[in-house]
N, C-alpha and C positions, 0 to 999 in steps of 0.2 A: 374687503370680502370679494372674492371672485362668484358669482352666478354662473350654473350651467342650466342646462336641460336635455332633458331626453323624454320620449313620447311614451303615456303610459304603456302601452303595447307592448314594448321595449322593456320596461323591469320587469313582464312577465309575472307582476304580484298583482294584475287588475283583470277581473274575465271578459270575455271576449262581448257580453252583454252590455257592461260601459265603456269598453274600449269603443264599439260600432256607434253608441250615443255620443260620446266624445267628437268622434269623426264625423255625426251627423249621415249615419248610412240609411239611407234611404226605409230601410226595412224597419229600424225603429222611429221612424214620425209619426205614428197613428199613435205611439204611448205618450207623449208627452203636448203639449201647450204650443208654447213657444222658445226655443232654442233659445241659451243666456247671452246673447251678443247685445252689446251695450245698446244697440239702434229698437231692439225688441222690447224693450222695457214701456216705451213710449205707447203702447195698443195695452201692455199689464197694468200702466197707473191708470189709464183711461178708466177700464174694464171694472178694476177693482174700486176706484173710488164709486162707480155708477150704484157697485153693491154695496158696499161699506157705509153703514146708517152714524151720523152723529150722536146717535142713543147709545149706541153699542161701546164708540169712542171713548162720552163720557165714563159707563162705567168701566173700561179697560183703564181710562188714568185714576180713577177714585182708586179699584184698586191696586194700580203700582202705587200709587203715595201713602195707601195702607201698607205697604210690602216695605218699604221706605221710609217708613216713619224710624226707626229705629235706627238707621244707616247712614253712618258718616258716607256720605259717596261728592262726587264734584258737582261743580256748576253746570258742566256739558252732559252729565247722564240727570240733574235737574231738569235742565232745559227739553232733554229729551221728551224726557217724560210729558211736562207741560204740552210740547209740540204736536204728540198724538192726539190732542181735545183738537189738531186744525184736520180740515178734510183735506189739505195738500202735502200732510204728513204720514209716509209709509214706512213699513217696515222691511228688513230685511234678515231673515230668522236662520238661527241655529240651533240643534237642541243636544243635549246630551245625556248619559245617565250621569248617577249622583259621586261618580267614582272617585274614592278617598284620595284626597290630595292631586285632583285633577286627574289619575290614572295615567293612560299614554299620553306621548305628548301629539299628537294629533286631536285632540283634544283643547289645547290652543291653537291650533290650525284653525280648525273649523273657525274658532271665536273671529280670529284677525281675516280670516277670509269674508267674513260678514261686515268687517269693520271696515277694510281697506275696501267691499266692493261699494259701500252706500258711499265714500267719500268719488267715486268713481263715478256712481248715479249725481252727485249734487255738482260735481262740474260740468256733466250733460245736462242734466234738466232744474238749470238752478232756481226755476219756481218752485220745486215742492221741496220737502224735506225727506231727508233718510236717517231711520234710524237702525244701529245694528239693536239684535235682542237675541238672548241667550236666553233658550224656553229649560229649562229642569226639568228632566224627568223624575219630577218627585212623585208619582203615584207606580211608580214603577215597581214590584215586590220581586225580583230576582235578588238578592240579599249577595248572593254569593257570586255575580261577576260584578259586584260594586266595591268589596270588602278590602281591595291591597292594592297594592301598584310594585312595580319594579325597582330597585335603586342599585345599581350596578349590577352583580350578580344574587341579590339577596330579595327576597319575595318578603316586603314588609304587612303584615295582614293583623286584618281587627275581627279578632276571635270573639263572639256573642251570639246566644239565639236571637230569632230575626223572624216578624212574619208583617206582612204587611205593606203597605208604601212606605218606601223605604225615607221616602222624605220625612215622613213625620216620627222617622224610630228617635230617639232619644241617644246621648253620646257616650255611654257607660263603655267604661275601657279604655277609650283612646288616651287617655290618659299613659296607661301600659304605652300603649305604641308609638307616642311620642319621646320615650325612653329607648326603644331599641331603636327610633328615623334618628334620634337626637345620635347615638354611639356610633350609627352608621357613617353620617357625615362628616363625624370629625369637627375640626376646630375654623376659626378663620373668619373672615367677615363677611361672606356669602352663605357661608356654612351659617354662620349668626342670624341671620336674616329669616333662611328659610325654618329654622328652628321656633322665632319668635310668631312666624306669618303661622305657620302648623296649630302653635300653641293657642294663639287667639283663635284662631278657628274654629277649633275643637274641644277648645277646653272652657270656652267661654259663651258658649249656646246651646240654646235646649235642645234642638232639633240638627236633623242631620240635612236639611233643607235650608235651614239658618247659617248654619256652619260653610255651605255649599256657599250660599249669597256671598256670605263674607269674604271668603277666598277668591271668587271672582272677581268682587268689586275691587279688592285690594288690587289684583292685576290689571282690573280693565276699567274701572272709572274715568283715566284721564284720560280715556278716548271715545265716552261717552256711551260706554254698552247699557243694556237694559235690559235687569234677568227678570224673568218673570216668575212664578209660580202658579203655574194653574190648579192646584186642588182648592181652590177656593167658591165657595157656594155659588159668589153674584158672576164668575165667567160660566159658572157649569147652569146657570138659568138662563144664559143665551143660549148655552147649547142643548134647551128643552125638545125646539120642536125636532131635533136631528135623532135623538135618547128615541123619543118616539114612536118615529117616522123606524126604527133601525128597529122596533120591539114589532111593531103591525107590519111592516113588510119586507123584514128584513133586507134591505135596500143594499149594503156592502154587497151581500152573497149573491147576490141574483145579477149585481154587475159587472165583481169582480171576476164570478167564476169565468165566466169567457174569456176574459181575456188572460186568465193564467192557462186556460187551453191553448188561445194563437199562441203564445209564448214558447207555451212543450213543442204546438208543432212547429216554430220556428228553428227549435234547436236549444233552448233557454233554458237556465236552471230557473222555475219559480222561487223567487225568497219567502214568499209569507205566503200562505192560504187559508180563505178567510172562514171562517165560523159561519152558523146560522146566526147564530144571535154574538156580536162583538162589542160585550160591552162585559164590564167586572162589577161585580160590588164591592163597594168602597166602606170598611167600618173599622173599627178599632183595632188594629191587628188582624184583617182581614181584608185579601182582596184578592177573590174569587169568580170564577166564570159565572154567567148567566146561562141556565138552558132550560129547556121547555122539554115537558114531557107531555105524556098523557092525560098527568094529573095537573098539569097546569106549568109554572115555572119554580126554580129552587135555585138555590147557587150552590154549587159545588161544592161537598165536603163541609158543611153546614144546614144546620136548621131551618134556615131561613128559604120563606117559599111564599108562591102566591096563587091561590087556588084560579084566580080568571087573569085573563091580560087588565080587566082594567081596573084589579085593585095593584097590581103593578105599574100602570099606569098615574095612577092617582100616589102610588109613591114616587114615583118620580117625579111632578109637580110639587110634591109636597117638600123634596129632600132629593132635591138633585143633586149637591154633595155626594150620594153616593151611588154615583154614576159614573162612573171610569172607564175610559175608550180604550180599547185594543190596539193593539198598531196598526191594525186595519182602519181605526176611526180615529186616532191621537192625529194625523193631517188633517182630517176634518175639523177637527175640534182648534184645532191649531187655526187656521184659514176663517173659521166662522168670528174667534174672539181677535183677531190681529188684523189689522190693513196693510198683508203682507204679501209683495209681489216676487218674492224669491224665497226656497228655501234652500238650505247648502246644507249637504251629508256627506257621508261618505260615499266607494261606492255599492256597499249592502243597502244604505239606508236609500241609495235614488234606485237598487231594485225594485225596492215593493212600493218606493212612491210609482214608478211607472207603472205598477199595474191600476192604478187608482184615476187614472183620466176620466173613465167612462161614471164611475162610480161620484166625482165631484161633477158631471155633468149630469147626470137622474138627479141630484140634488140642488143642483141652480147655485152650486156657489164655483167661482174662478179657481182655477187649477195654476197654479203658482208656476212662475219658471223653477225651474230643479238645473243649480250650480253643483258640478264635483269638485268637493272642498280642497285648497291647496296641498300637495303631500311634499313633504320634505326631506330630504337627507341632511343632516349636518354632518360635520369635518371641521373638525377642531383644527390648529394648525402645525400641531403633530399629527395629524392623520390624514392632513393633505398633503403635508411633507410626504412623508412613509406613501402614499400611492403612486406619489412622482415616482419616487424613488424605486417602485418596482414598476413602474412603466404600468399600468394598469389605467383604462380609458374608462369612461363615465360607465357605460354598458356593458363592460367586463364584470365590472362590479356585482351588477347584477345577477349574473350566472349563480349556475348551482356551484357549489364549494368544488366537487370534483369535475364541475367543466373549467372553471377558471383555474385550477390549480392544471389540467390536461393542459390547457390552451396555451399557460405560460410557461408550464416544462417542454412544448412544442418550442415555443419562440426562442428560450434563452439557452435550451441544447447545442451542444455544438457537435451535436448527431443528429442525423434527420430522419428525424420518428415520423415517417411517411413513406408508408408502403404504395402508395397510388401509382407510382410509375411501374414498380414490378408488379401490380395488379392489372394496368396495361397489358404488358408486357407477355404476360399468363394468358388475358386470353386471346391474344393475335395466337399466340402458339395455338389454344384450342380451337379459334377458327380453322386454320385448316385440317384439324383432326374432324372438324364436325363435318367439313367437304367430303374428306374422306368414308367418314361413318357416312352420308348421306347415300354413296354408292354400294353400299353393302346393306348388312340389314339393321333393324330398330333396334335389336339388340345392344350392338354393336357401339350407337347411339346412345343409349341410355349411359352404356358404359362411359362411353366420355364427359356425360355429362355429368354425372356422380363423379367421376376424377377430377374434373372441372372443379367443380362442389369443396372437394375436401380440399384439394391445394388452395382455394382461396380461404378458405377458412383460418388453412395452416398459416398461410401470412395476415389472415387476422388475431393469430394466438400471439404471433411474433411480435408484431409490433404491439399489444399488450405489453409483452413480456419488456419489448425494450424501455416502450415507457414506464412501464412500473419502475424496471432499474437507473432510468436517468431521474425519478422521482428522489430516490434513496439520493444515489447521486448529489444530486443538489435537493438535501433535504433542510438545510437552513434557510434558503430561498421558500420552498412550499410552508415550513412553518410561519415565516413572515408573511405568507400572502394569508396563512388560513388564520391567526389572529388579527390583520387586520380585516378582513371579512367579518370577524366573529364580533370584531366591533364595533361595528355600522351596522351589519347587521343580525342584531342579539338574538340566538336560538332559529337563526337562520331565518328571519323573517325580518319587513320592514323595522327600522329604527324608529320609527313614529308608532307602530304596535303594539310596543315590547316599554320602551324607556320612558321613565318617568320624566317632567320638566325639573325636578331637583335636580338631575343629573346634569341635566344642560345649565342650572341656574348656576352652581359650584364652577364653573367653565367661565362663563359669561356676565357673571351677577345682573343687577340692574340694564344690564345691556343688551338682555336678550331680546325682550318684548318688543322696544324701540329697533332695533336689528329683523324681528321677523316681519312687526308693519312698513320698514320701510323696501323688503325686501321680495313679498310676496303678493302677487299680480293674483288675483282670482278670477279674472280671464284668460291666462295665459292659455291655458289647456295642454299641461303638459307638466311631470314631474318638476320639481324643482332640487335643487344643489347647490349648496351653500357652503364655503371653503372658505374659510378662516384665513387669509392672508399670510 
């Protein structure tokens, strides 16, 4: 495997809001903690263990060994587990939605980003312990960016209504859709593989959270991950007094809003803005806003209501179960149940954690380092061939389809589609017409400058016109660059976006996993590229 790199900046697919975080520009230090450089970790286990109580520990391992009772998984994500009841055991967190079949493959980025960086923490600080942990979002109810994934050109998707957190929908159907993944793939012993991991998955659990479990474990146990699921009663009672504290004074809103103001005036797209009240109700097929009226509180688009704050109150004591954080509060809730001194997103997801500094400081719990998860290109080794072969550099790549195809029918013409010398040229000559015009009147002047105006124009139509024709020209060269563009990058966006890991699994088989932890640095800070030998 040959490694490259190029700086996110540079593919032009990252905004300029975690590019300046990345760089560490001065302008974003007031939103975040502590910058993820290995030496900073050392003041985050301090910090976090000072908060982090042995009560809360024990029940975070009671329940992963409930979550686990059921799951063949290994001795290193056993051990893991165990390790969290020690106070010199933390975490290192990633989360994701419940996306069928893993979705894009950035989506095992993140996983191995968390995995290779705790093994990075345990040969700095080899007193404590690191564990990676994969959080599901299983209370999540968008139904419909969870339902497909990608698999070459074919949009595989699990047709059913849907309301609710999506982790506890049940699996009716997939059965269907393991009949059109299975015809997709084809035959072979990779193709074998991914067909039988699908089947167990989905066709052998009640839940669409169970099913999630199983598919990750199947990938990542032997490297000791730890998924969690938080809709579960005994983590949503630690996070009582937060449910609370968010209903009597609305705490998000009052902290966040300012700082999504510095943001606009800095230049900034806000990602999230927060609600009065950010919290869902959580019930059987329902999961719905919380808001307060005149007449008291009701959740959205249901019956369900409570004439004063403290018979709502006194429900949520009673059945915090159905209490579900917004993504304004799912970090909180995250931070309060885990002894977790990093989190790793992408970089939507460490937009709106940045807005959330202030907001974990009104509430006295530690604000997590925030890592941008590894992003990767693969290149098979016909498609690093094929880039040799038309001379095409890591950051060509990247270009828009008709700048990289301009650039290269610039380079390999054996006509010089470059008007810049006779754009020169043009206007020494109108320099001294404009000497001239200066001695006479404004008129005269304007004239030349509009003459000016349209002759360079005309040599912008030209050399248009040339290049269009050397396009034609060498029109089997442009078609090879714009297929293999189209196959890195599928619908003209990142190949981590867009492609599922079946794709890369039929390529790679068993080899891929072991190939991206030993090849991906989640400090590096910078794209990564990976070329098939």
């Amino acid at each position: 495997m040959a490694i490259d790199h190029i700086s996110f900046r540079d593919t032009n697919y990252f905004s300029d809001f975690i590019c300046n975080y990345i760089e560490q520009d001065p302008a974003i230090a007031p939103f975040y903690h502590r910058f993820p450089t290995i030496e900073n970790y050392k003041e985050q286990l301090v910090e976090k263990q000072q908060f982090f109580t042995t009560d809360t520990r024990q029940v975070l391992t009671n329940v992963l060994q409930e979550q686990y009772a059921t799951v063949q998984t290994s001795a290193a994500t056993a051990a893991n587990i165990e390790a969290l009841a020690e106070d010199t055991t933390f975490t290192v967190t990633t989360g994701h939605q419940l996306n069928l079949f893993t979705g894009p493959l950035y989506f095992l980025y993140k996983i191995v980003s968390a995995i290779n960086l705790t093994k990075q923490l345990k040969e700095s600080y080899p007193t404590y312990n690191f564990v990676p942990v994969y959080w599901m979002a299983t209370e999540d109810h968008d139904f419909a960016e969870i339902n497909y994934f990608n698999l070459s050109d074919k949009k595989i998707q699990w047709n059913r209504p849907a309301a609710g957190a999506v982790g506890r929908l049940d699996l009716d159907g997939l059965d269907a859709v393991l009949e059109v993944f299975a015809a997709q793939i084809g035959i072979g012993h990779n193709a074998a593989t991914l067909k039988k991991l699908f089947k167990e998955a989905y066709t052998t659990h009640n839940t669409l959270a169970a099913a999630t479990r199983f598919l990750v474990n199947e990938l990542f146990a032997a490297y000791g991950l730890v998924i969690i699921d938080a809709d579960h009663r005994d983590l949503k009672q630690l996070f009582i007094p937060y449910i609370s504290q968010e209903l009597t004074e609305q705490t998000a809103y009052h902290t966040v809003m300012p700082v999504t103001k510095q943001l606009k005036d800095k230049g900034y797209k806000v990602q999230v803005n927060p609600r009065e009240i950010n919290l869902f109700y959580l019930a059987s097929g329902v999961r719905e806003r919380i808001i307060q009226n005149e007449k008291g509180y009701y959740v959205h688009d249901t019956t369900i209501a409570w004439d004063t704050l403290e018979a709502l109150l006194e429900e949520v004591h009673t059945f915090p179960e159905r209490f579900s954080p917004n993504v304004m509060m799912r970090p909180l809730y995250q931070e309060v149940i885990l002894p977790n001194i990093c989190y790793i997103g992408g970089g939507g997801e460490l937009a709106y954690w940045l807005e959330l500094k202030a907001y974990f400081q009104a509430v006295a719990i530690p604000f997590p380092i925030l890592l941008l998860r590894n992003s990767v290109l693969l290149q098979t080794k016909k498609q690093a061939q094929k880039v040799a072969k038309l001379s095409v550099s890591d950051t060509e790549l990247f270009l828009k389809q008709h700048e990289l195809i301009n650039r290269k029918v610039r380079q390999i013409s054996d006509v010089e589609i470059n008007f810049d010398a006779q754009r020169e040229h043009l206007r020494m000559q109108f320099k001294a017409l404009y000497e001239m015009a200066e001695q006479t009147d404004p008129s005269f002047l304007n004239a030349v400058k509009a003459q000016e105006k349209k002759q360079l124009k005309g040599l912008d139509v030209l050399e248009k016109r040339l290049l269009k024709a050397q396009r034609i020209k060498l029109k089997d060269h442009v078609q090879r660059l714009t297929a293999l563009q189209y196959e890195l990058f599928p619908n003209q966006s990142l190949q981590e976006r867009t492609t599922n890991f079946a794709t890369m699994y039929l390529e790679y088989g068993e080899a891929l996993i072991p190939m991206l932890i030993q090849h991906l640095d989640p400090l590096i800070g910078s794209f990564i590229m990976i070329k098939e030998a």
